[in-house]
C-alpha positions as CSV (number, residue, x, y, z in Angstrom):
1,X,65.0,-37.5,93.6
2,X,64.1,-37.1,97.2
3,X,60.8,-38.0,98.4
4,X,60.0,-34.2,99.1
5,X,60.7,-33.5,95.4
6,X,58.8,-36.2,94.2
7,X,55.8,-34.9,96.1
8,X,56.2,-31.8,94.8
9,X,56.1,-33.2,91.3
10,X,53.3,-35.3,91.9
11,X,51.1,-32.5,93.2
12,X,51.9,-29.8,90.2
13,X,51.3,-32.6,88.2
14,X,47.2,-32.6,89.7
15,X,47.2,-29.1,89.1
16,X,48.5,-28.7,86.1
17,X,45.1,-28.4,84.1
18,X,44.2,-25.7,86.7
19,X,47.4,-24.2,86.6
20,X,48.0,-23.7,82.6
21,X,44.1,-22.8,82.6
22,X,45.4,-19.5,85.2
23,X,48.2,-18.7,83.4
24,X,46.4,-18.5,80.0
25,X,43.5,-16.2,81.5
26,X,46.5,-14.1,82.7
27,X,47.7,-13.7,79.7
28,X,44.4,-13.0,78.1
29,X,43.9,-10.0,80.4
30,X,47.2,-8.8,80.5
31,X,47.1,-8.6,76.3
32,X,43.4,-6.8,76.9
33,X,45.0,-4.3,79.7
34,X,47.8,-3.6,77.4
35,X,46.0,-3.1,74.3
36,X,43.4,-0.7,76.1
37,X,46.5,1.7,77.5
38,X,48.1,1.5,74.2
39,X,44.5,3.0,72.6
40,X,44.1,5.2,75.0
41,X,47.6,6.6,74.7
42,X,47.1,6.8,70.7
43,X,43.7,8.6,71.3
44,X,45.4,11.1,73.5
45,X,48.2,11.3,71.3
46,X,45.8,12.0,67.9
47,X,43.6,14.9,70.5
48,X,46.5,16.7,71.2
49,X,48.2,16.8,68.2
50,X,44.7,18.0,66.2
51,X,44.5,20.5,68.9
52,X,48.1,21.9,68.5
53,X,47.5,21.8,65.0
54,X,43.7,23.5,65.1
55,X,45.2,26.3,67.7
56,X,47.5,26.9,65.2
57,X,45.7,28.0,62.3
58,X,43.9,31.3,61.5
59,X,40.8,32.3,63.1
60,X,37.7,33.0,60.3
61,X,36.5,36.6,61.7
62,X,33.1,37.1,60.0
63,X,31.0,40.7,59.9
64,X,27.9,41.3,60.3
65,X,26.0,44.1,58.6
66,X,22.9,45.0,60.6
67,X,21.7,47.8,58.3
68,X,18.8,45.9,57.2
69,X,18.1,45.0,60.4
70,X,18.6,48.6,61.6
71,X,16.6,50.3,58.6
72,X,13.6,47.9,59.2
73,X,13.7,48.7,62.9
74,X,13.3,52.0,61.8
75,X,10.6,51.8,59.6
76,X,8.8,50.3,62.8
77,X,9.5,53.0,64.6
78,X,8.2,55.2,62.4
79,X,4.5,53.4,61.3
80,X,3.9,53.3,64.6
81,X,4.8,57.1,65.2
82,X,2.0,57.4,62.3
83,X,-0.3,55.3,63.7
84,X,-0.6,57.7,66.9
């Protein structure tokens, strides 16, 4: 080996600790970064297809009978015509 080789090998050897210790947190938050997009892109997945599958059923109508409402407004109306 030449002496520049042997250098190089001594001084990654230092720095090994420090260097395995990098790569590890690295890994760490590349695993966290990829686990967060692949939730994400599950939660936008499970969004859309409930809304596809919500737009595509049949809207409830629902009626509304006033008449009560309408007959007691009258009566109203019409006690406090008497009352005059």
């Amino acid at each position: 080996m030449s002496q520049e080789k042997v250098d190089r090998y001594k001084k990654e050897k230092a720095h090994r600790k420090q260097t395995v210790k990098k790569e590890k947190l690295q890994n760490v938050f590349r695993k966290c970064a990829v686990g967060l997009v692949v939730l994400l892109l599950g939660f936008w997945i499970g969004y859309s297809a409930y809304g596809s599958y919500a737009s595509s059923r049949p809207k409830e109508e629902v009626e509304i009978d006033y008449t009560a409402l309408t007959d007691f407004s009258e009566k109203l109306d019409e006690a406090a015509e008497d009352g005059k």
